[in-house]
C-alpha positions, 0 to 999 in steps of 0.5 A: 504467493498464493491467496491463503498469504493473506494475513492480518494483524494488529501490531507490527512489533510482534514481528521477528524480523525489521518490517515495514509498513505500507499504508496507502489513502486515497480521495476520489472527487467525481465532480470536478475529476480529480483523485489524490493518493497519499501514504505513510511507511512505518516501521516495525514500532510503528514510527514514522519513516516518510509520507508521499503523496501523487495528485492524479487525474480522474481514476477509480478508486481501485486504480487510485489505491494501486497508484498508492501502493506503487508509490509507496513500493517504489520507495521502499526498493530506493531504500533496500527495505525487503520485508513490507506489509502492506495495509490497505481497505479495498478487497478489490485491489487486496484480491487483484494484486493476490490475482496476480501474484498467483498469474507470475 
């Protein structure tokens, strides 16, 4: 994967192919040092496939988001779904999975 394999878009049923959608979230309470992530995996008609959710201890947000996207990735292999689309909002983790790709 190279950085330029970042791509938006807007809708999934535009898609050729059966995609799946990972969408992760993440809630960071500094003051008494807890983080939750939780996510949804859609399909290509943006129905819904499941929801997951992992209480964690005190993290960054990036850490937090990436728990997500793990999660939810782990998920997606126990179900033999090849082709994802990730969603996220955090450039840092988008870059630092981009960084690493690039590193393998």
């Amino acid at each position: 994967a190279t950085k330029d394999a970042l791509q938006t878009t807007s809708s999934l049923t535009s898609l050729d192919k059966k995609w799946i959608c990972l969408s992760s979230g993440c809630l960071v309470k500094v003051d008494i040092s807890f983080a939750v992530v939780g996510g949804v995996l859609r399909d290509q008609n943006e129905n819904w496939i499941l929801g997951y959710n992992r209480y964690l201890e005190f993290c960054s947000v990036s850490e937090v988001e990436l728990w997500g996207i793990m999660d939810g990735s782990l998920l997606l292999l126990e179900r033999s779904y090849d082709n994802v689309i990730i969603q996220i909002d955090n450039m840092e983790v988008v870059l630092a999975i981009q960084d690493q790709a690039c590193n393998d």
